[in-house]
C-alpha positions in Angstrom: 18.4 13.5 -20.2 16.5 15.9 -22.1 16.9 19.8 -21.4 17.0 21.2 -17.7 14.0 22.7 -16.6 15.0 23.6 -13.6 18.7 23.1 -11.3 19.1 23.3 -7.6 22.4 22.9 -6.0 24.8 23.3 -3.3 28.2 21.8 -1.9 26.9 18.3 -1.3 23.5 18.1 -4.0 22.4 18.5 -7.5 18.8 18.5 -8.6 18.2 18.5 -12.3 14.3 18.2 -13.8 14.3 17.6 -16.9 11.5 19.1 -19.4 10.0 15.1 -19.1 9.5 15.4 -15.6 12.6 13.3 -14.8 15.0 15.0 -12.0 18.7 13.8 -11.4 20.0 13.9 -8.3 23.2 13.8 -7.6 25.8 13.5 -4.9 28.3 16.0 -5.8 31.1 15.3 -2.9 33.1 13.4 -5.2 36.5 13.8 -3.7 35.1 12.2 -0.6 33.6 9.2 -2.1 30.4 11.0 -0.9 30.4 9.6 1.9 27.7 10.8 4.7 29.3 13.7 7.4 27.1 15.5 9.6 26.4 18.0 6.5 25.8 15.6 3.9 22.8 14.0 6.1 21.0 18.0 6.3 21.7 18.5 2.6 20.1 14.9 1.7 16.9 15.7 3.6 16.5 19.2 1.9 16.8 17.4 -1.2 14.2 15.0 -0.5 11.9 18.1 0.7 12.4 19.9 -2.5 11.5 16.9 -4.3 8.5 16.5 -2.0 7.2 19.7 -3.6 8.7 19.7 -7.1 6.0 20.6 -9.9 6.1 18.1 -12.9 8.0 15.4 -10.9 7.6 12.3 -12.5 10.5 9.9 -11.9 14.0 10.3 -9.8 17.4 9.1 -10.6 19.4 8.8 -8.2 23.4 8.9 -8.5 27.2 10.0 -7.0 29.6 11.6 -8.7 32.9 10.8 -9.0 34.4 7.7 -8.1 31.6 6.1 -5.8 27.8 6.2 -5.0 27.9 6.4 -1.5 31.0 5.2 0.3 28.9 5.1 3.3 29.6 7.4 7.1 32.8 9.4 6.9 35.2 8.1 9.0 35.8 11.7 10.5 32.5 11.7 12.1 33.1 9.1 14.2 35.1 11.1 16.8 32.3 13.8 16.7 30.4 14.4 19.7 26.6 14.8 19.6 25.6 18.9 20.0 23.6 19.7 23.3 20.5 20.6 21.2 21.3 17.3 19.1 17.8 14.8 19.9 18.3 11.2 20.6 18.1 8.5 18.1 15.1 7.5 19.7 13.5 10.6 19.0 11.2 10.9 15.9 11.9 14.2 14.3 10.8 12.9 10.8 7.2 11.7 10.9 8.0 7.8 11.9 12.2 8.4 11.5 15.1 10.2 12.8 17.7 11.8 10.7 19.4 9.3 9.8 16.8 7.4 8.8 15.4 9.7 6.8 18.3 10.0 4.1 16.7 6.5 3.3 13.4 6.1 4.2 12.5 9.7 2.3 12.9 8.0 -1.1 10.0 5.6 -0.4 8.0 8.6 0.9 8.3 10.8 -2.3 5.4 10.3 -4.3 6.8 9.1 -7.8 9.3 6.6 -8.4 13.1 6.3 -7.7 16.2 4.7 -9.2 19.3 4.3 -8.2 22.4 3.9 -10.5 25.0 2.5 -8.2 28.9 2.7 -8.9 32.3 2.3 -7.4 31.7 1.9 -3.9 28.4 1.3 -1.8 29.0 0.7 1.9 26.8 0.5 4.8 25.0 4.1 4.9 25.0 4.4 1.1 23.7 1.2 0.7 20.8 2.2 3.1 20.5 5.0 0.7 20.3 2.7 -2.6 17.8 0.5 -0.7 15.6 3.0 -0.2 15.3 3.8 -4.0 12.3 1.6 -6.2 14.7 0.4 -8.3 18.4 -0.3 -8.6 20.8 -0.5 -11.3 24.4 -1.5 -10.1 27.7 -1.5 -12.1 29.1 -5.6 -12.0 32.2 -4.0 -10.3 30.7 -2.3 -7.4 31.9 -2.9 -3.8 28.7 -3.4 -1.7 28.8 -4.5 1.8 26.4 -4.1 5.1 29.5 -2.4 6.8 27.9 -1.3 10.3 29.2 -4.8 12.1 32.7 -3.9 11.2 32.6 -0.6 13.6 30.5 -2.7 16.7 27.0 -0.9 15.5 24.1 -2.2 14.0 22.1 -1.0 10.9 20.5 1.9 11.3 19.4 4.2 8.7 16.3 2.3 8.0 17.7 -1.2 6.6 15.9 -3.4 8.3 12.5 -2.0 6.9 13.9 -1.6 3.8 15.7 -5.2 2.9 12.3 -6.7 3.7 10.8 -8.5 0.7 14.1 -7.8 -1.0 16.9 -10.4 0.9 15.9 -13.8 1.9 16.1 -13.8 5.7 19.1 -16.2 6.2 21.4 -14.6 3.6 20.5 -11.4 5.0 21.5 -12.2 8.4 24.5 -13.5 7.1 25.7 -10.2 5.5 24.9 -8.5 8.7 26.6 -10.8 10.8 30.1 -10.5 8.3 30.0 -7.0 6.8 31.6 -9.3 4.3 31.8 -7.2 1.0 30.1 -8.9 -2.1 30.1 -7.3 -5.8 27.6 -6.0 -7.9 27.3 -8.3 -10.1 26.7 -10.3 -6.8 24.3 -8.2 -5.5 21.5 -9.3 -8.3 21.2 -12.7 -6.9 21.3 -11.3 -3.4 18.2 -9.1 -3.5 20.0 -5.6 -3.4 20.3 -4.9 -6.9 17.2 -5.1 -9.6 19.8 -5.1 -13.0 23.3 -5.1 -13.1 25.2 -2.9 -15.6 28.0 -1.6 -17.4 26.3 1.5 -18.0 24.1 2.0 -14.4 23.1 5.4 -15.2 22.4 5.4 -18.6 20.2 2.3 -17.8 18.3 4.4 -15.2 17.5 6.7 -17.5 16.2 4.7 -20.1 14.0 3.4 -17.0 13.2 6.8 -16.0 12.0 8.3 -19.5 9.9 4.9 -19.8 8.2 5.3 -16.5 7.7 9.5 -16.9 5.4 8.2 -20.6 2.7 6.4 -18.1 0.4 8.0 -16.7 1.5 9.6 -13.5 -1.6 9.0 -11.3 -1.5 5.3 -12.1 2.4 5.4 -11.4 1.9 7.1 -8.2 -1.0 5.4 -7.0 1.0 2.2 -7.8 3.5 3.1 -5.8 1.4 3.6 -2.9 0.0 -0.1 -3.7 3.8 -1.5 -3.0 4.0 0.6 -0.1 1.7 -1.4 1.6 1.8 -4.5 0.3 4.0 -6.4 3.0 2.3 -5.3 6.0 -1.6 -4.8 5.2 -3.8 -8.1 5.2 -5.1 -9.4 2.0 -8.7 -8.1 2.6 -7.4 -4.6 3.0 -4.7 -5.0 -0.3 -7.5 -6.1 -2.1 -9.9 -3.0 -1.0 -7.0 -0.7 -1.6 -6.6 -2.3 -5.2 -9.9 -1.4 -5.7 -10.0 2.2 -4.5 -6.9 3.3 -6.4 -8.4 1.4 -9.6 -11.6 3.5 -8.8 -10.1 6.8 -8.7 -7.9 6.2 -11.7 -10.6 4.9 -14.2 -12.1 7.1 -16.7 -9.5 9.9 -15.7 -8.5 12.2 -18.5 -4.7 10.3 -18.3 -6.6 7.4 -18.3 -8.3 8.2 -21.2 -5.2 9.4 -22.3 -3.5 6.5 -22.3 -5.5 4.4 -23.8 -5.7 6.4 -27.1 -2.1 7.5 -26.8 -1.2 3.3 -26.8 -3.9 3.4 -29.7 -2.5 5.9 -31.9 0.9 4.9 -30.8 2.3 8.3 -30.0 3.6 9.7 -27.1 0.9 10.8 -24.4 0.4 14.3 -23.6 -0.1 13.9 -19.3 -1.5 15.7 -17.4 0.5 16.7 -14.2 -0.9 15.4 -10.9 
């Protein structure tokens, strides 16, 4: 990673941007396996939210420190009683998600793309969290598993929207069903992991610094594209296609691009 720009921290989250527009984020509860208590879930979603308005963001890279990604809820919570003022799961408080939703779903909301580096451990809630990244980079010796069965609950923190397009319907079902736990080097042929390897985060960031030398509107507006591309109808992909192309074309990183690929030197971006 190039120089910081910019750090924000506290006891559960690092944010690193890098002068290349690439921010590191990290889970920093290491001696917990950083696995998701109450705290973790507010400190996530503030993460997201400073992402959301982060100048010069061009690509995340997602990661846990110490000897896991995610290890998934902490145990501890699951005694814990819901506060008075506490809303219902039912209850939207994030645009179309509750909280605990959100720790997933907000990495297919940011704007720019996301990759996950996954190691150690991966369980239920962490993988929700991994899911919800763009891309997916897991270490052959990771321990992955759908783990909500194993307590009586269901998935909850946005799987089901997530997995779509990414596990084939049957052997999805089956993990669900199980909680069995499958590796890493597994999780490639499953759907959940895009590139296994010895090296997870230093992959990602090779990924990263590729992706933050495009041009960011395309990159965005690409992103948008995959957003919608399971649930709109073809006439409307196609339309969309078509807008985004239209706005993009002749742009000065457009332009950009093209002579930067020409020259063969790095492009100079504009931020969007």
């Amino acid at each position: 990673m190039t120089a910081a720009t910019s750090m924000t921290t506290n006891d559960r989250i690092a944010i690193e941007l890098g002068e290349d527009g690439v921010a590191e984020v990290r889970f920093t509860r290491g001696d917990k396996m950083n696995a998701l208590d109450p705290e973790m879930f507010v400190r996530i979603i503030e993460a997201g939210s400073v992402l959301q308005r982060m100048k010069g963001l061009r690509v995340v890279v997602l990661s846990g420190e110490g000897r896991a990604f995610c290890a998934g809820l902490d145990t501890a919570s699951f005694t814990r009683q819901p506060g008075q003022d506490e809303p219902p799961l039912t209850e939207r408080t994030y645009g179309n998600a509750n909280k605990f939703q959100q720790v997933s779903m907000q990495w297919r909301k940011l704007p720019v793309p996301v990759i996950a580096a996954v190691h150690g451990v991966c369980f239920g809630g962490g993988l929700a969290i991994a899911s919800g990244a763009d891309i997916r980079i897991v270490h052959p010796a990771t321990r992955m598993s759908i783990m909500e069965l194993k307590w009586g609950l269901v998935p909850d923190m946005g799987g089901y929207a997530l997995w779509r397009g990414l596990v084939r319907d049957d052997v999805l079902r089956e993990l669900i069903y199980t909680n069995r736990e499958f590796t890493g080097a597994e999780a490639q042929g499953l759907g959940l992991a895009t590139h296994v390897d010895e090296n997870p985060l230093d992959r990602a960031r090779a990924i990263a610094r590729e992706i933050a030398n495009r041009n960011p509107q395309a990159i965005r507006a690409a992103k948008r594209l995959q957003a919608g591309m399971l649930e709109r109808e073809t006439d409307a992909i196609l339309l969309e296609e078509s807008i985004e192309q239209h706005a993009i074309m002749r742009s000065p990183n457009q332009v950009e691009a093209v002579m930067a690929a020409m020259q063969k030197r790095r492009a100079n971006f504009q931020d969007v």
